[in-house]
C-alpha positions in Angstrom: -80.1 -69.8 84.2 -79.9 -66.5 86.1 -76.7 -64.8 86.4 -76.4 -62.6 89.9 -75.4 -59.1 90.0 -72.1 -58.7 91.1 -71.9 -57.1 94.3 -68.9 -55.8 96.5 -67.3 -53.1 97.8 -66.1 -49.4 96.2 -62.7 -48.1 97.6 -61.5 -44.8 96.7 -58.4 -44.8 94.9 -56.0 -42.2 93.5 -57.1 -39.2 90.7 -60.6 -39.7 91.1 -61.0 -43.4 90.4 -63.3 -45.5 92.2 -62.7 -49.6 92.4 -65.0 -52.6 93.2 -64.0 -55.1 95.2 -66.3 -57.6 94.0 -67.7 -59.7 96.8 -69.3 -62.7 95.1 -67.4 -62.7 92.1 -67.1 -66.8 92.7 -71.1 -66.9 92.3 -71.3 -64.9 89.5 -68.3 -66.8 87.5 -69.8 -70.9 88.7 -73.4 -69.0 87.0 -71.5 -68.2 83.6 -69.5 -71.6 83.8 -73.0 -73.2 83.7 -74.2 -71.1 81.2 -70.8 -72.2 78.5 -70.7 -75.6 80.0 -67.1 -74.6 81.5 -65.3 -74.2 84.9 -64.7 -70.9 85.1 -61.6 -70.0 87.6 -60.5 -66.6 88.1 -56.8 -65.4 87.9 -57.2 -61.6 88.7 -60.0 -59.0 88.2 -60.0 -54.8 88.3 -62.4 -52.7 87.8 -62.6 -49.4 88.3 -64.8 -45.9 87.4 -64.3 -42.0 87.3 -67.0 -40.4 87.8 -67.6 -36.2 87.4 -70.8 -35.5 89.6 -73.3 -38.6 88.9 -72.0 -39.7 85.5 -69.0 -42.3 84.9 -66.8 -40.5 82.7 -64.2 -42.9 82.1 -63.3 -46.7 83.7 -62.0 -49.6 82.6 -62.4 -54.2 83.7 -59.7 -55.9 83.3 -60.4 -59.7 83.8 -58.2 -62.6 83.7 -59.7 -66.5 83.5 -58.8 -70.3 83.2 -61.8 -71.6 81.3 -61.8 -75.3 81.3 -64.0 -77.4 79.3 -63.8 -81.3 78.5 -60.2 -81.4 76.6 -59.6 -78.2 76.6 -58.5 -75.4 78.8 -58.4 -71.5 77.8 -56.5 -68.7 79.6 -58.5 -65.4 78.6 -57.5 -62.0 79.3 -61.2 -59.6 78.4 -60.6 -55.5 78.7 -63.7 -53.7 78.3 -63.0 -49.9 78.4 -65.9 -47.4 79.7 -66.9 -44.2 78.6 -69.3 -41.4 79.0 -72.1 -40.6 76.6 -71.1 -39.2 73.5 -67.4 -39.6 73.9 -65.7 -42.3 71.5 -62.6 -44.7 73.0 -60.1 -45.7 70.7 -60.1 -49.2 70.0 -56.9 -51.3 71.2 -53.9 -51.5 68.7 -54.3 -54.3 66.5 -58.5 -54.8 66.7 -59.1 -54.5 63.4 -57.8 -57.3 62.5 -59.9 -59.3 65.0 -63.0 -61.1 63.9 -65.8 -60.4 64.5 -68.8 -62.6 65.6 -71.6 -62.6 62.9 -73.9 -64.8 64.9 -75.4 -64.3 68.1 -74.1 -65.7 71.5 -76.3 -68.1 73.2 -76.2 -69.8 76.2 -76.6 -73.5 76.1 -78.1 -75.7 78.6 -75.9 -77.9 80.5 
């Protein structure tokens, strides 16, 4: 299973931030859906960067998804928050009491 590179267009936004527009976002969620043996439909995505010269600084994705599998269906909310080298980002209120996943993710054939 290969999983494309999102693609799409950057538009400048307020205090510095940059934010794609991803372009084939469709694509890139039907290639995951295969991968977890789910239908994958997308609610609402952001994403966006800071950058200071040629290094991203600071950024944050905000992605929201209907997941459906045989009898069941998930709505998932993922925040992934992005820093710069050597500069630590607090974790969200309330993740430490969130487990964590001891064995590793694999993709299963459909």
């Amino acid at each position: 299973m290969v999983v494309p590179d999102e693609t799409g267009a950057i538009v400048r936004g307020r205090r510095g931030r940059e934010f794609l527009e991803p372009g084939n976002l469709d694509e890139v969620l039907r290639a995951v859906g295969q991968c977890r043996g789910a239908t994958i439909e997308p609610r609402s995505t952001r994403q966006w960067i800071r950058r200071s010269g040629d290094a991203v600084i600071d950024g944050r994705i905000v992605s929201v998804v209907n997941e459906s599998y045989t009898f069941v269906s998930d709505h998932i909310r993922r925040v992934v928050r992005i820093a710069e080298r050597g500069r630590q980002v607090v974790p969200p209120r309330g993740s430490a009491r969130a487990p964590e996943c001891r064995e590793p993710i694999q993709c299963r054939a459909g």
